[in-house]
DSSP file (Angstrom, degrees, kcal/mol; ACC not computed):
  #  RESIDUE AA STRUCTURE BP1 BP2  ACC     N-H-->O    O-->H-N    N-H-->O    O-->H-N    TCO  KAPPA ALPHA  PHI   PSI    X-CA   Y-CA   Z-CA
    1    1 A X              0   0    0      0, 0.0    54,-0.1     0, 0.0     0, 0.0   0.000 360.0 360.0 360.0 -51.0    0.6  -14.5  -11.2
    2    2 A X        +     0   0    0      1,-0.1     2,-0.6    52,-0.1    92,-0.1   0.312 360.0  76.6 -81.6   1.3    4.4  -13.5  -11.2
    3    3 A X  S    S+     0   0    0     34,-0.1    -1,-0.1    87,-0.0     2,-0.1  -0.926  73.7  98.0-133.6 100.5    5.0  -17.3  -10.5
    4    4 A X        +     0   0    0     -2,-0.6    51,-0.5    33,-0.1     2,-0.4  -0.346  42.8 173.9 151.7 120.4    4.6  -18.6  -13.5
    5    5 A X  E     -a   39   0A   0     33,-2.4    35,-1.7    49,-0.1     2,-0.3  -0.990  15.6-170.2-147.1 160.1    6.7  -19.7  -16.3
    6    6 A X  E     -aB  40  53A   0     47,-2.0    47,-3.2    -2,-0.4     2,-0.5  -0.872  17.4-164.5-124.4 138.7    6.4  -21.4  -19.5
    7    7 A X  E     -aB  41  52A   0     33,-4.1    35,-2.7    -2,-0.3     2,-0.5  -0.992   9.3-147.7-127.7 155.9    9.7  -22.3  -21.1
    8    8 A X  E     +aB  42  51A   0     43,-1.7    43,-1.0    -2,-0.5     2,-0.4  -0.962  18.9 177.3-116.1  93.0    9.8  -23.2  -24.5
    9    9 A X  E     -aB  43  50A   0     33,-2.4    35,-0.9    -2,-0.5    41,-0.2  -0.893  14.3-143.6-162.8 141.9   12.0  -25.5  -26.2
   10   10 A X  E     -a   44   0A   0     39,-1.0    11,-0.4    -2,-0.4    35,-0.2  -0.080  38.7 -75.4-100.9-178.2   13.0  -27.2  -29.1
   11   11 A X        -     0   0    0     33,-0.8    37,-2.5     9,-0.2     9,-0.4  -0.345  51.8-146.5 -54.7 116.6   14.4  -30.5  -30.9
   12   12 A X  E     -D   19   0B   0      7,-1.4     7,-1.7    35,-0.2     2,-0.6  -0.482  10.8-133.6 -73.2 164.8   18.4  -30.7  -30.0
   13   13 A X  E     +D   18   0B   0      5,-0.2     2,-0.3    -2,-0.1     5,-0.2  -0.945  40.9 159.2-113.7 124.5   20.7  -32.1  -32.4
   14   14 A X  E >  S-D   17   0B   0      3,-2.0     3,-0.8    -2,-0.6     5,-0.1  -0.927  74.1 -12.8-154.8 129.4   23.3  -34.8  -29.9
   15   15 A X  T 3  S-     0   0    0     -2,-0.3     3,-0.1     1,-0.3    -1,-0.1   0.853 127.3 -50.9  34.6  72.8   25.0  -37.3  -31.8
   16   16 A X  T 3  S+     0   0    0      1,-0.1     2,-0.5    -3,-0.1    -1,-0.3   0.512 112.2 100.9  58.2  10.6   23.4  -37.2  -35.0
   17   17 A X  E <   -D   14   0B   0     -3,-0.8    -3,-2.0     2,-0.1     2,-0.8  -0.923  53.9-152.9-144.4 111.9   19.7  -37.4  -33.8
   18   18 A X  E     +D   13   0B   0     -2,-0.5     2,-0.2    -5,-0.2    -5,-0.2  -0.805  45.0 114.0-127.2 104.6   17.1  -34.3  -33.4
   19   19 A X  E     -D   12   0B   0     -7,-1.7    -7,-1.4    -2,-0.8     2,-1.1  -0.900  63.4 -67.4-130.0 169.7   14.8  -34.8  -31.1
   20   20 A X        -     0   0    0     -9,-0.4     2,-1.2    -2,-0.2    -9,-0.2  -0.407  29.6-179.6 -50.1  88.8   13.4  -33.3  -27.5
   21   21 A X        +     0   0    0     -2,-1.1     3,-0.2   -11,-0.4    -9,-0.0  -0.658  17.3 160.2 -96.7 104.1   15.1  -33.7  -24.9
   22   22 A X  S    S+     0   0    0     -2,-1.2    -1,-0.2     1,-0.2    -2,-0.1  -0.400  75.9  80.7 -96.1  44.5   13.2  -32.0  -21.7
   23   23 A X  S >  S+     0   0    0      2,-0.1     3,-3.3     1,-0.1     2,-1.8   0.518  85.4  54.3-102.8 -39.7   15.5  -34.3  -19.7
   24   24 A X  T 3  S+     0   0    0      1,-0.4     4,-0.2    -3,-0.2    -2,-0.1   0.340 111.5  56.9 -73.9  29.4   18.4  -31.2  -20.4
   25   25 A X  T 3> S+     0   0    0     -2,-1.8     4,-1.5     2,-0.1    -1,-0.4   0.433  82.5  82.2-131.5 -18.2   15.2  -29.1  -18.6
   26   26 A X  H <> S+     0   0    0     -3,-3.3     4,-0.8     2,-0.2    -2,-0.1   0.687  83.9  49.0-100.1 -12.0   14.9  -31.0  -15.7
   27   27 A X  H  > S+     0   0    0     -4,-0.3     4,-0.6    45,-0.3    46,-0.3   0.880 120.3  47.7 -85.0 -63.2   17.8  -29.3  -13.1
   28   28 A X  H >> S+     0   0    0      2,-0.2     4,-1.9     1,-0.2     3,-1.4   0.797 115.8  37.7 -27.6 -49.6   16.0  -25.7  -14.4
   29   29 A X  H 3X S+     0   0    0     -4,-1.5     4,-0.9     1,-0.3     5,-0.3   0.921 122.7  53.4 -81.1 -63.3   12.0  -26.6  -13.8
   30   30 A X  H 3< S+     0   0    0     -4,-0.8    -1,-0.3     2,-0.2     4,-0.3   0.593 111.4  36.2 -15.1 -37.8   13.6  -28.4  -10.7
   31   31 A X  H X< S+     0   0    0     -3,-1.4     3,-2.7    -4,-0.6    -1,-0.2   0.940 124.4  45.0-103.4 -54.6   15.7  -25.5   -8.8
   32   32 A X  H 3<>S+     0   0    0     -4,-1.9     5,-1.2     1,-0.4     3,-0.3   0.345 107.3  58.2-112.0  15.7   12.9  -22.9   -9.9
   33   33 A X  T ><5S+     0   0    0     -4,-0.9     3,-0.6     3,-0.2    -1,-0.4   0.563 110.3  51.4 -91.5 -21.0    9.7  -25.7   -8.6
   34   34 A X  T < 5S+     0   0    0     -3,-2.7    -2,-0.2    -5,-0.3    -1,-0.1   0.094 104.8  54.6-102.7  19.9   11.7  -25.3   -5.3
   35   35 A X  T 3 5S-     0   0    0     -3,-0.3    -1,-0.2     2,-0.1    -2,-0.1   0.387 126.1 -99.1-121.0 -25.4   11.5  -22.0   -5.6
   36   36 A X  T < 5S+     0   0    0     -3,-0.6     2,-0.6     1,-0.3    -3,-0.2   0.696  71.6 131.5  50.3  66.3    8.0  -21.8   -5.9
   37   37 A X      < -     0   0    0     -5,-1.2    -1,-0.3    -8,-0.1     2,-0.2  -0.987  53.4-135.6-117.4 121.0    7.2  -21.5   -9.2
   38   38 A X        -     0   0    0     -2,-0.6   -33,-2.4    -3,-0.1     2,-0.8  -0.540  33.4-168.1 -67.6 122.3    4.9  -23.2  -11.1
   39   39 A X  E     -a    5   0A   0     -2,-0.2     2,-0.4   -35,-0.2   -33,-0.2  -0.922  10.7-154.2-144.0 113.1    6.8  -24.1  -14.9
   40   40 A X  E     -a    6   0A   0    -35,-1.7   -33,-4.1    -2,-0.8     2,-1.2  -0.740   7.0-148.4 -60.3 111.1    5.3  -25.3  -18.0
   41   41 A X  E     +a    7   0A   0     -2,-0.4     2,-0.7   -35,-0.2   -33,-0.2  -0.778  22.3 177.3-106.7 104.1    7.4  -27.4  -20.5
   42   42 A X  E     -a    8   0A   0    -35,-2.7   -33,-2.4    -2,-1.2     2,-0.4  -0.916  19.8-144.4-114.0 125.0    5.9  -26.5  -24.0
   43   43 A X  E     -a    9   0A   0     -2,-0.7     2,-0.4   -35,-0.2   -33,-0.2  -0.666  22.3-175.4 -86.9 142.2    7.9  -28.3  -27.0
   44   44 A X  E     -a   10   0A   0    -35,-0.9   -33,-0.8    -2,-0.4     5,-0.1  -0.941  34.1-112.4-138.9 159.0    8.1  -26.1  -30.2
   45   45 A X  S    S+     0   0    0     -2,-0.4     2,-0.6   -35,-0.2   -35,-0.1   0.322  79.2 106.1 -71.8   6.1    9.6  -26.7  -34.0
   46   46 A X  S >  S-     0   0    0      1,-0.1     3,-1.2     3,-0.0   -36,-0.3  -0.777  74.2-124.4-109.5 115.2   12.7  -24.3  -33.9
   47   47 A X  T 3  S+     0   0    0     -2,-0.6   -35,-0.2     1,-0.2   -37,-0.1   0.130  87.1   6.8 -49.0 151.8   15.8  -26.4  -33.6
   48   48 A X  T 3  S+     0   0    0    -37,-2.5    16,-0.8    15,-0.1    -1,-0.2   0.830  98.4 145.7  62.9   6.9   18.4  -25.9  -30.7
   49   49 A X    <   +     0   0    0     -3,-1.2   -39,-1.0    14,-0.3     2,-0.3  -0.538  17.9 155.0 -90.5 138.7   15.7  -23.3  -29.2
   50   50 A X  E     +B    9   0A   0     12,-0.4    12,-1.4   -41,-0.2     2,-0.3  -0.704  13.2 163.6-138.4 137.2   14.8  -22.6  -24.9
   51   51 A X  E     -BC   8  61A   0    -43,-1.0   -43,-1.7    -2,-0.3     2,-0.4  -0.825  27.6-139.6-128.2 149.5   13.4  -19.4  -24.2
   52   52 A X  E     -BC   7  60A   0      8,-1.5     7,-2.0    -2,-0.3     8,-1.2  -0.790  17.2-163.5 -85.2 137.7   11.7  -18.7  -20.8
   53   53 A X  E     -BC   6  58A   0    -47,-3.2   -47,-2.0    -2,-0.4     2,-0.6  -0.943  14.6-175.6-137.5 131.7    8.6  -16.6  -20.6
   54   54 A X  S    S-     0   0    0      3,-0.8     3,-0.3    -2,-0.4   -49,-0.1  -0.921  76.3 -11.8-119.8 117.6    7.0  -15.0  -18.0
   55   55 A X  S    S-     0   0    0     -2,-0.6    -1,-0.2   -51,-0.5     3,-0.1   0.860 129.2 -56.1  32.0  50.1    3.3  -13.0  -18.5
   56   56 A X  S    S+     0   0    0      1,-0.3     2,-0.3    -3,-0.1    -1,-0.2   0.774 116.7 124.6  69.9  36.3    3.9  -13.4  -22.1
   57   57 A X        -     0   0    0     -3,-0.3    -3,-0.8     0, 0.0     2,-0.4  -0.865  67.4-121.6-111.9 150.8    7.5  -11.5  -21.8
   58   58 A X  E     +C   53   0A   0     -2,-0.3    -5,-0.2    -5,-0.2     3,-0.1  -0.868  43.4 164.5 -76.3 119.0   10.7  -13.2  -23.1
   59   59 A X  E     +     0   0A   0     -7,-2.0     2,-0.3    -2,-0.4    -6,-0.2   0.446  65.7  24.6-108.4 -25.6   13.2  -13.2  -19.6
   60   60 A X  E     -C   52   0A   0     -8,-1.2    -8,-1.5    25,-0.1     2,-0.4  -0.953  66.1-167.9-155.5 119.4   15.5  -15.6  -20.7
   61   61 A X  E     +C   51   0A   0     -2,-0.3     2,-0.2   -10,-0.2   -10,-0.2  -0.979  15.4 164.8-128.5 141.9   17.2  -17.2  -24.3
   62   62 A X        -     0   0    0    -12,-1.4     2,-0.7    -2,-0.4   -12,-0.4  -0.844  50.2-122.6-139.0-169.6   19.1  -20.0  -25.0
   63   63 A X    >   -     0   0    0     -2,-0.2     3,-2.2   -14,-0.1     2,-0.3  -0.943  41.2-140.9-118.3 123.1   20.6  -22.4  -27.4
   64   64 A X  T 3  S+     0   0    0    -16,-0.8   -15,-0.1    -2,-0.7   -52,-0.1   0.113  94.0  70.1 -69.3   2.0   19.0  -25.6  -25.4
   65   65 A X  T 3  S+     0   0    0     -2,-0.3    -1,-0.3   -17,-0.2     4,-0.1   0.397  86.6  69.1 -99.2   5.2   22.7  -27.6  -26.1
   66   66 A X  S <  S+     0   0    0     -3,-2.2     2,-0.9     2,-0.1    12,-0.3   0.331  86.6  78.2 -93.1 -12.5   24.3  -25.4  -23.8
   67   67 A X  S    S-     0   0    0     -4,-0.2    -1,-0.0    11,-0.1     9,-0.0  -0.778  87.7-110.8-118.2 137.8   22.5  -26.8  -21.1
   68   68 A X        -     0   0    0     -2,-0.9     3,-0.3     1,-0.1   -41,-0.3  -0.043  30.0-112.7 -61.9 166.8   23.5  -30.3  -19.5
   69   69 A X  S    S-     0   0    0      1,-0.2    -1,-0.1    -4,-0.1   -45,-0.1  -0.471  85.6 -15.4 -95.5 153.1   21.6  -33.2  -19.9
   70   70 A X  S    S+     0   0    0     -2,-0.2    -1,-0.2     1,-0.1     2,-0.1   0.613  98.7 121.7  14.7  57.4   19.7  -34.6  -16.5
   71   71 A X        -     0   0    0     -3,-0.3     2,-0.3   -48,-0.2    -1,-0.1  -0.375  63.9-114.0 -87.6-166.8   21.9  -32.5  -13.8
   72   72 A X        -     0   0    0     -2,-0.1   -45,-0.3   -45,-0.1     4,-0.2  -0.586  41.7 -99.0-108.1-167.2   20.5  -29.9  -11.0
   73   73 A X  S >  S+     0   0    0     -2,-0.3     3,-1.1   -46,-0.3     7,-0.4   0.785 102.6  91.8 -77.4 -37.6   21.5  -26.4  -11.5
   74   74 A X  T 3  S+     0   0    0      1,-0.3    -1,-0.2     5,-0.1     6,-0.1   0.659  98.6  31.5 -43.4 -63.8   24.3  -26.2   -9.2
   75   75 A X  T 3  S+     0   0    0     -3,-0.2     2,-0.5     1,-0.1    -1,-0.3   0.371 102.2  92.3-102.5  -4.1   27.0  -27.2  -11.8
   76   76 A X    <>  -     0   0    0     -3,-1.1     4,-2.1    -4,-0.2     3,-0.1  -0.906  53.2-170.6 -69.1  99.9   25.1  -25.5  -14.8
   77   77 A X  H  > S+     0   0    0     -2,-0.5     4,-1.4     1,-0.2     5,-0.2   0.855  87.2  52.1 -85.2 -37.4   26.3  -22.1  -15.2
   78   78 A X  H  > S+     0   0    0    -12,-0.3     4,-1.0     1,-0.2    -1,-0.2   0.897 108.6  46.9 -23.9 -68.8   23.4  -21.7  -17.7
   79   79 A X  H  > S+     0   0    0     -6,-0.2     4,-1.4     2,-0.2    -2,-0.2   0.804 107.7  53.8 -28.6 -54.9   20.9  -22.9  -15.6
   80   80 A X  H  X S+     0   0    0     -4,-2.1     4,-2.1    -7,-0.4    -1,-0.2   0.763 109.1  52.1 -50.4 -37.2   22.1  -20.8  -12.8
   81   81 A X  H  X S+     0   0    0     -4,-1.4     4,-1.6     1,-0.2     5,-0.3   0.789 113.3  49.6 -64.7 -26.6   21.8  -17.7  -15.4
   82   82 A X  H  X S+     0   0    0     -4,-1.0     4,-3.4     2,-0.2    -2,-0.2   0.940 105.4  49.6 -61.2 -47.1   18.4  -18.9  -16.0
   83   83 A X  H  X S+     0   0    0     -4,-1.4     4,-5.6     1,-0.3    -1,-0.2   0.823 111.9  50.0 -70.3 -35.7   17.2  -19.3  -12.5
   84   84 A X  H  X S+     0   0    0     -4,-2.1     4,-2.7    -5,-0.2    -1,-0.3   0.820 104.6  57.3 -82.8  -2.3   18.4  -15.6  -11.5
   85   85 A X  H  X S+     0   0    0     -4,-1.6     4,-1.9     3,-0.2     5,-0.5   0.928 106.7  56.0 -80.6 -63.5   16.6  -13.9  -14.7
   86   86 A X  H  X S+     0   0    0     -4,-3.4     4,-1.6    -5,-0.3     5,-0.5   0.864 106.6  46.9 -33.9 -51.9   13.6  -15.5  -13.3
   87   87 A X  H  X S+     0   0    0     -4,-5.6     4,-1.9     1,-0.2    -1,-0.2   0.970 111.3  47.4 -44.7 -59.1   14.0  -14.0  -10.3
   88   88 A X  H  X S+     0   0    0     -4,-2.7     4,-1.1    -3,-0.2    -2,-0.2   0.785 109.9  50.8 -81.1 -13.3   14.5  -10.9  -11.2
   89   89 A X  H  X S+     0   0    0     -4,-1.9     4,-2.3     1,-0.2     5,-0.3   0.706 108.8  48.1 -59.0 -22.8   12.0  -10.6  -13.5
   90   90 A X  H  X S+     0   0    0     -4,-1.6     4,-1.6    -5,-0.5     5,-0.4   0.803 105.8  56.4 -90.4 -15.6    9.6  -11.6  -11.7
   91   91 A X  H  X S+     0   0    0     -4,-1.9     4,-1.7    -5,-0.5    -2,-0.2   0.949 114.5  49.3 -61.2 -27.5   10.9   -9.2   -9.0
   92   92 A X  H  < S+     0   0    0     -4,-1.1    -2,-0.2    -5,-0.2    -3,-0.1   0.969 104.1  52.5 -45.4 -72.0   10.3   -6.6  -12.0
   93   93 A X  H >X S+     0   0    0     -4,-2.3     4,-1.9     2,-0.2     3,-0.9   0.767 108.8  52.3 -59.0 -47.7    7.2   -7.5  -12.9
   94   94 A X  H 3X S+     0   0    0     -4,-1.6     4,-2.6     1,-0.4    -1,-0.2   0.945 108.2  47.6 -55.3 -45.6    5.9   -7.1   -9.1
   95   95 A X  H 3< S+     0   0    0     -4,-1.7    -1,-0.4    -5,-0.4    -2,-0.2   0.233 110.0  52.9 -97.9  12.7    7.2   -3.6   -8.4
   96   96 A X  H X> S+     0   0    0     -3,-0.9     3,-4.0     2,-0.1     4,-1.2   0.533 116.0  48.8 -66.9 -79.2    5.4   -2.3  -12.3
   97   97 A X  H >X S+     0   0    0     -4,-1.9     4,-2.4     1,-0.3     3,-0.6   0.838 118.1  36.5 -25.9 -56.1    1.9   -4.2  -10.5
   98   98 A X  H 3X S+     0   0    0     -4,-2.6     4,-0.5     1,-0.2    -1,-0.3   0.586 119.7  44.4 -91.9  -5.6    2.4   -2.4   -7.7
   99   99 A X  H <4 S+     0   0    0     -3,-4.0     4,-0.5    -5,-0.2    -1,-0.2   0.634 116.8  51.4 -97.0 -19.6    3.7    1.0   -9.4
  100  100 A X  H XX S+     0   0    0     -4,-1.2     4,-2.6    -3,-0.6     3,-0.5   0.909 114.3  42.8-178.8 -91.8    0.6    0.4  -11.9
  101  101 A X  H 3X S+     0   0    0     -4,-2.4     4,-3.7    -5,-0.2    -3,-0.1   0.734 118.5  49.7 -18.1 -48.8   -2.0    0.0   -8.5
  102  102 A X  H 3X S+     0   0    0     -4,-0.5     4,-2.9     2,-0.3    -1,-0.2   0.918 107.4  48.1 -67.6 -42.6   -0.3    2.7   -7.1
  103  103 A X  H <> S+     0   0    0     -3,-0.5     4,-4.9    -4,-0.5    -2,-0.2   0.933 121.9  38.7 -42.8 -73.7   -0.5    4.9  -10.0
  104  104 A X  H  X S+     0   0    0     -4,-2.6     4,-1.0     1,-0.2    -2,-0.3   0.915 104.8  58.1 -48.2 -68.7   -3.9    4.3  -10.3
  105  105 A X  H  X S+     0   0    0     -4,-3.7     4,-0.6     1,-0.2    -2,-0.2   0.852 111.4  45.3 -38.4 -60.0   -5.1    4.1   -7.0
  106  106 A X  H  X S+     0   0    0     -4,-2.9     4,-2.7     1,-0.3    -1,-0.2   0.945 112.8  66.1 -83.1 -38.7   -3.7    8.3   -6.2
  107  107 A X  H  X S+     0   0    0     -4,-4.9     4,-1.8    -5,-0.2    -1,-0.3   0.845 105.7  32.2 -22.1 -84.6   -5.5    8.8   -9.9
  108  108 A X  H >X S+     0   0    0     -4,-1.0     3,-0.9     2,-0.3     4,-0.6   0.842 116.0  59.2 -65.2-120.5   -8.6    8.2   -9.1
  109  109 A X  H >X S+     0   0    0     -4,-0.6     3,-1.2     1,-0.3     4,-1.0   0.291 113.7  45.9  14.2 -75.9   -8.2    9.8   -5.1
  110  110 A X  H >< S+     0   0    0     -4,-2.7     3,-1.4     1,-0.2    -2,-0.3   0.893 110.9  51.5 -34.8 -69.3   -7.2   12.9   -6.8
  111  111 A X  H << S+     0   0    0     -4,-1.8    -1,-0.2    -3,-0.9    -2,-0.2   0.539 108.6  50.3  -3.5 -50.9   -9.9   12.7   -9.1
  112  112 A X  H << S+     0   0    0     -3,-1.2    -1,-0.3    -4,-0.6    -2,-0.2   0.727 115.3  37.4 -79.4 -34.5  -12.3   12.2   -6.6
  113  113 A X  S << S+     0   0    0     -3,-1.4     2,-0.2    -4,-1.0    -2,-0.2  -0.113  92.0  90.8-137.5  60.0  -11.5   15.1   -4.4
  114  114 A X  S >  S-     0   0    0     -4,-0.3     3,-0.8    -3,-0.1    -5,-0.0  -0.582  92.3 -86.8-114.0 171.2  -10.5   18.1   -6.7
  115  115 A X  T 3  S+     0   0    0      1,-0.3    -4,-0.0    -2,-0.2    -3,-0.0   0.670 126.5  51.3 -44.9 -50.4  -12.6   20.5   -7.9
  116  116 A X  T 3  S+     0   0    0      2,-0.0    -1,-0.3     3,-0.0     3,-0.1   0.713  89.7  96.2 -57.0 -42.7  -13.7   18.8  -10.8
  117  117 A X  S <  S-     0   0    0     -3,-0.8    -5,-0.2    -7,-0.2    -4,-0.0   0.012  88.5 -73.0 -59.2 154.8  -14.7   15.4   -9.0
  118  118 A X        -     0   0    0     -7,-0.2     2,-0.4     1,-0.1    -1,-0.1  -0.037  50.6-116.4 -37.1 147.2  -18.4   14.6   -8.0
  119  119 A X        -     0   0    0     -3,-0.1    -1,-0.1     1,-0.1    -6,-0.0  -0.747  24.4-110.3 -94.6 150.3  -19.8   16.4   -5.3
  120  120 A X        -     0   0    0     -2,-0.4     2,-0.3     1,-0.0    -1,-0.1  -0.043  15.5-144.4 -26.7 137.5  -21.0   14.7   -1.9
  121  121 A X        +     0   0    0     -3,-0.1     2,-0.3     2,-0.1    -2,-0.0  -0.508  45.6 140.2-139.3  82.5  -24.3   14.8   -1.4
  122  122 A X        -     0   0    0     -2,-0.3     2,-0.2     3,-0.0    -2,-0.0  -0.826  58.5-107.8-113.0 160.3  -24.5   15.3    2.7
  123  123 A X        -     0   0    0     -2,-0.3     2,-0.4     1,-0.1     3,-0.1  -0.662  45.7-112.1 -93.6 150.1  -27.0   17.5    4.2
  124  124 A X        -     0   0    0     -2,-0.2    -1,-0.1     1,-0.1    -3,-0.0  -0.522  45.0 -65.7 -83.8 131.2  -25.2   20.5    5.3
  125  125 A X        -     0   0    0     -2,-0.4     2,-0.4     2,-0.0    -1,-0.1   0.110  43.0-158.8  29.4 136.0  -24.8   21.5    8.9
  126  126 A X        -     0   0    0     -3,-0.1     2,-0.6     2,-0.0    -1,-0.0  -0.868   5.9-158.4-124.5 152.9  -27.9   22.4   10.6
  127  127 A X        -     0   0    0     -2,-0.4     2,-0.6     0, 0.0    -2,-0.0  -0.930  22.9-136.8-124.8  97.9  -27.2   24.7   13.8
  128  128 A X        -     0   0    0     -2,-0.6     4,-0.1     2,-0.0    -2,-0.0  -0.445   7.1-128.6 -94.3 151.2  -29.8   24.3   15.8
  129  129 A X        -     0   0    0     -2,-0.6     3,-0.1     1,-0.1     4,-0.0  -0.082  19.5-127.3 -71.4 167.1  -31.9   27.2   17.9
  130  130 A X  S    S+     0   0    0      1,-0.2     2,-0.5     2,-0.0    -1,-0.1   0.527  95.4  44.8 -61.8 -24.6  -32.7   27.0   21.3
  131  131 A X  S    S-     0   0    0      0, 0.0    -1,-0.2     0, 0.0    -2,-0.1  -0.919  89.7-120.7-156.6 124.1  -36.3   27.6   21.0
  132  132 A X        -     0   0    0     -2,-0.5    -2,-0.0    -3,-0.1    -4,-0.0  -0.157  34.0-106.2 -51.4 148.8  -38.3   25.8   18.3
  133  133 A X        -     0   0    0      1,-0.1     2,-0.3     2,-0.0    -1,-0.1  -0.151  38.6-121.2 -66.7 172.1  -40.4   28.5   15.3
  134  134 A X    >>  -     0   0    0      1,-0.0     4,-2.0     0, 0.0     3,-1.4  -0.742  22.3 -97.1-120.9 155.1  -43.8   28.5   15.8
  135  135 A X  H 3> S+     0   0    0     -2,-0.3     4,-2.6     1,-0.2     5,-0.1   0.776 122.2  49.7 -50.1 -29.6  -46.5   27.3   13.1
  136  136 A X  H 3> S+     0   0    0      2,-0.2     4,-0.9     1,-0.2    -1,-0.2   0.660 108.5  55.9 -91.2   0.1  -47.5   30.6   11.7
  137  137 A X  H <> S+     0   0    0     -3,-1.4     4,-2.6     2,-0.1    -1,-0.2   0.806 115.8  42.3 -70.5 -33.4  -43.4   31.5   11.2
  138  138 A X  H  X>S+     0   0    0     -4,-2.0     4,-1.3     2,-0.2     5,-0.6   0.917 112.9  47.5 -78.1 -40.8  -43.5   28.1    9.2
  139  139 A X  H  <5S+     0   0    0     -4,-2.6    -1,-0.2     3,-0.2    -2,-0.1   0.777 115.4  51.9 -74.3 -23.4  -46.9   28.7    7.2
  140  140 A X  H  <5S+     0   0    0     -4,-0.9    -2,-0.2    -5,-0.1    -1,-0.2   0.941 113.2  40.2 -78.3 -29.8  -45.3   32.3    6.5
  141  141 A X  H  <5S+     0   0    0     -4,-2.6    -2,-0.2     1,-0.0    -3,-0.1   0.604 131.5  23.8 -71.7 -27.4  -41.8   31.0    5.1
  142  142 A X  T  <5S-     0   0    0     -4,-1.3    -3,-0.2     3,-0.1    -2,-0.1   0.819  85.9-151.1 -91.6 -53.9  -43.1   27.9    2.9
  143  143 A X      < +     0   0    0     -5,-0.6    -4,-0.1     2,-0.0    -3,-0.1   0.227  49.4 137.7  77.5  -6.3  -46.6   29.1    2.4
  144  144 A X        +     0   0    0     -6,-0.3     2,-0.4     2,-0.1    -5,-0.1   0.804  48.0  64.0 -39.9 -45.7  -47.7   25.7    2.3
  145  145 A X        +     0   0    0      1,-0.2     3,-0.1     3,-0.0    -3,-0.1  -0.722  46.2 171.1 -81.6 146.6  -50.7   25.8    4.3
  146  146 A X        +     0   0    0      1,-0.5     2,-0.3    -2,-0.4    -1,-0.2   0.474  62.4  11.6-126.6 -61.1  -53.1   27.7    3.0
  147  147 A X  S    S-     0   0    0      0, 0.0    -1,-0.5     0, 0.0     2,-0.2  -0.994  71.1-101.5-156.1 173.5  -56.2   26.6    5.5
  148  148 A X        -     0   0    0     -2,-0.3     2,-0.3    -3,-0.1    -3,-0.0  -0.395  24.9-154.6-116.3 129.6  -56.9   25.0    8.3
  149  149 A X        -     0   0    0     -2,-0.2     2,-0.5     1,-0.0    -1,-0.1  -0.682  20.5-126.2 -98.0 144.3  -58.2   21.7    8.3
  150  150 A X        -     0   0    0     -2,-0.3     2,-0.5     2,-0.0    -1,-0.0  -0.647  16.0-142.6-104.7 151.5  -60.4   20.6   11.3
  151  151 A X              0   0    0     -2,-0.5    -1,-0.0     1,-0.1     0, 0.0  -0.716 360.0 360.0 -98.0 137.0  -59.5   17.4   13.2
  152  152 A X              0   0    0     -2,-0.5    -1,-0.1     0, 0.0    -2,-0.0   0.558 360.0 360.0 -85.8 360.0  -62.4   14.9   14.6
């Protein structure tokens, strides 16, 4: 979920010529595929344009001539900026899910066993006597029987 990004980027203008170049993309989606991230290369119409996005947040902008053409990241100080906003965002992004869960989770616990929440529906305690009631204590406290039926 957190490992996923789409970066975003548009025609650059080098030596008279505007086109795409996702070759200047390749030490980025490289360093952060070894990283384990899953990364999406989406081409868009806004000249000179990169931005990274991670669960449909902006983490990262650039102007996309700033970053060398077909290197790794190692000697792209861009890149490098790139790779650690990923990180930490997605480190971000983790601890809000899990502050979010949490949040939730104690809600709903509270909720459940405050005054206000549903009640339980267990049978209560029974303490039982030593020496069972007898039938006519039971026909006098219910009244249910009324008379006596004979058995064949």
């Amino acid at each position: 979920m957190f490992l996923y990004v789409k970066i975003y980027y548009g025609p650059c203008e080098d030596f008279y010529t505007l086109s795409h170049k996702p070759q200047k993309l390749l030490g980025l989606r490289d360093q952060l595929l070894k990283l384990g991230y899953r990364v999406d290369l989406v081409p868009v119409e806004f000249r000179n344009y990169c931005v990274l996005e991670m669960c449909g947040y902006e983490i990262f902008r650039c102007n996309i001539s700033n970053l060398s053409f077909n290197t790794s990241c190692a000697p792209d100080p861009v890149c490098a900026r790139a790779v650690a906003a990923v990180e930490s965002a997605s480190l971000r992004l983790q601890r809000a899910n899990t502050y979010m869960w949490l949040r939730d989770y104690l809600a709903e616990e509270i909720f459940l066993r405050n005054q206000l929440g549903p009640r339980a529906h267990w049978l209560p305690t029974v303490e039982h006597s030593t020496k069972p009631a007898s039938v006519q204590d039971c026909i006098k406290c219910c009244r249910i029987l009324t008379s006596k039926n004979k058995c064949n």
